[in-house]
C-alpha positions in Angstrom: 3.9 -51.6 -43.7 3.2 -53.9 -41.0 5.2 -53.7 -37.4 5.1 -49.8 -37.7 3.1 -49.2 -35.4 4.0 -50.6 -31.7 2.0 -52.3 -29.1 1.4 -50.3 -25.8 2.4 -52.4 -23.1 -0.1 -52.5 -19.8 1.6 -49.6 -17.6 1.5 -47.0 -20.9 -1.9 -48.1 -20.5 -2.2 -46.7 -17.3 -0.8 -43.8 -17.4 -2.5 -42.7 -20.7 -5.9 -43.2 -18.8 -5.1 -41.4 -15.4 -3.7 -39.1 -17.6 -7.0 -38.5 -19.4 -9.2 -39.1 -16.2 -7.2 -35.7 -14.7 -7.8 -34.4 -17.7 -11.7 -34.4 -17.5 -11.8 -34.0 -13.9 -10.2 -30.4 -14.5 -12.5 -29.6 -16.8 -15.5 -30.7 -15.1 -14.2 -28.8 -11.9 -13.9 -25.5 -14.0 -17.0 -26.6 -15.3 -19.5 -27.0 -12.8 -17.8 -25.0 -9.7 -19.2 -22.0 -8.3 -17.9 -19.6 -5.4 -19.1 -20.4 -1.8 -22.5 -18.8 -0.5 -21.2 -15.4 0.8 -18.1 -15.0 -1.4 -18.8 -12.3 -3.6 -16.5 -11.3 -6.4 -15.7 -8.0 -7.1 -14.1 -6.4 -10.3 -12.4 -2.9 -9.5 -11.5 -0.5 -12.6 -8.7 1.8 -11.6 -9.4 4.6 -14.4 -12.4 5.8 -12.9 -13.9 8.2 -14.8 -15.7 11.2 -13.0 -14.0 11.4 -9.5 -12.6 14.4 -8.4 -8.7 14.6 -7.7 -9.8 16.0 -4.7 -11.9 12.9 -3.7 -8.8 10.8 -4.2 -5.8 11.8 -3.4 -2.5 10.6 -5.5 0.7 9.7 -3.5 2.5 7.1 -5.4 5.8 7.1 -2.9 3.3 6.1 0.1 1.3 2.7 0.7 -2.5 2.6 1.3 -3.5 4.2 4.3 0.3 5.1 5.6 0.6 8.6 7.8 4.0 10.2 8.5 4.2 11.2 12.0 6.3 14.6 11.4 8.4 14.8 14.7 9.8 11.0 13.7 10.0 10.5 9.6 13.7 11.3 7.8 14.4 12.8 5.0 13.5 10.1 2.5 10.1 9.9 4.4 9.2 13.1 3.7 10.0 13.0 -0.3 7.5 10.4 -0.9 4.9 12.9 0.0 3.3 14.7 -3.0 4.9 17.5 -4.1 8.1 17.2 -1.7 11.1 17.1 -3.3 14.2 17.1 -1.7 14.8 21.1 -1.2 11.2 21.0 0.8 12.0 17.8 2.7 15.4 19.5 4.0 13.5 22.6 4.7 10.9 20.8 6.9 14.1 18.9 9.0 15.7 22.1 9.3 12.8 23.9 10.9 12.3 21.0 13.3 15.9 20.8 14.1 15.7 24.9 14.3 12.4 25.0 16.5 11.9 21.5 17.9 9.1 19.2 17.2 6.1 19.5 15.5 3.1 20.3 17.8 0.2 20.7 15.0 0.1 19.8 11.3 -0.6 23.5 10.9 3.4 24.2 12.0 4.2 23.4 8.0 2.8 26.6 7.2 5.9 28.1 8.9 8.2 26.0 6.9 9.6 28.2 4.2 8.2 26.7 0.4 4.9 25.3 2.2 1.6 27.2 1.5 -1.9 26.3 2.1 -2.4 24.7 -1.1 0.8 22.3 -0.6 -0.4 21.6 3.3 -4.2 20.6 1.7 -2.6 18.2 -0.3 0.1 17.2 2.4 -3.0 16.6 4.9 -4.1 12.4 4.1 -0.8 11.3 4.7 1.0 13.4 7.8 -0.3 13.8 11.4 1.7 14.9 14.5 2.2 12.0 17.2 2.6 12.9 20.9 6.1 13.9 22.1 7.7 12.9 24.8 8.2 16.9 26.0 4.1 16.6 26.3 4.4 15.3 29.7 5.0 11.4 28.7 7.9 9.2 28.7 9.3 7.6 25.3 7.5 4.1 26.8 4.4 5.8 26.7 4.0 5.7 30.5 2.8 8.1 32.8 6.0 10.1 34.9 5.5 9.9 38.5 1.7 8.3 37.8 
């Protein structure tokens, strides 16, 4: 039964106590840190109960905080609104096409399968930019200034 068991030659050595050495470090490290003064750590639950739809308004086609200028987005733009499919999306191009540009947010109204209930829920997420028939040029620069 003797001779089983081999001897551990002088580098083994050292690698089984770095080895172990890294291995307490890391635990004493997730031990003992903490945040730095003024970090603060914030847990956010997304199923919060008790807010209005209203309060919050769901677009899962747009990113946080993006607004569609409506003289300037396409037709895949506008179906990532809420409650624009691609029927009301052709609709809105057509009467911009038909009538030119956009000159309040309020024009929607006049786009055929738009109410006031679809333009409340249309209003986070679409604004009308300044056009260049407004007296500027497409630079932004003032004609003649």
């Amino acid at each position: 039964m003797t001779g089983k068991i081999q001897k551990i030659s002088a580098y083994e050595w050292v690698v089984l106590a770095l080895t172990l050495l890294f291995a307490a470090g890391t635990l004493l490290w997730f031990q003992f840190s903490r945040p730095e003064a003024g970090v603060t750590l914030v847990a956010v639950r997304e199923d919060r109960q008790g807010t209005a739809p209203a309060e919050k308004p769901q677009a899962p086609g747009m990113l946080a905080g993006e607004i569609l200028d409506l003289n300037t987005a396409s037709l895949s733009d506008f179906t990532r609104l809420p409650g624009i499919g691609e029927t009301k999306a052709q609709a809105i191009l057509t009467w911009r096409e038909t009538y030119g540009p956009f000159r309040a947010v309020e024009d929607l109204l006049s786009v055929e399968g738009i109410g006031e209930k679809t333009l409340e829920s249309l209003r986070p997420y679409i604004a009308v930019m300044t056009t260049t028939e407004e007296g500027g040029d497409p630079d932004g620069t003032d004609p003649g200034g």
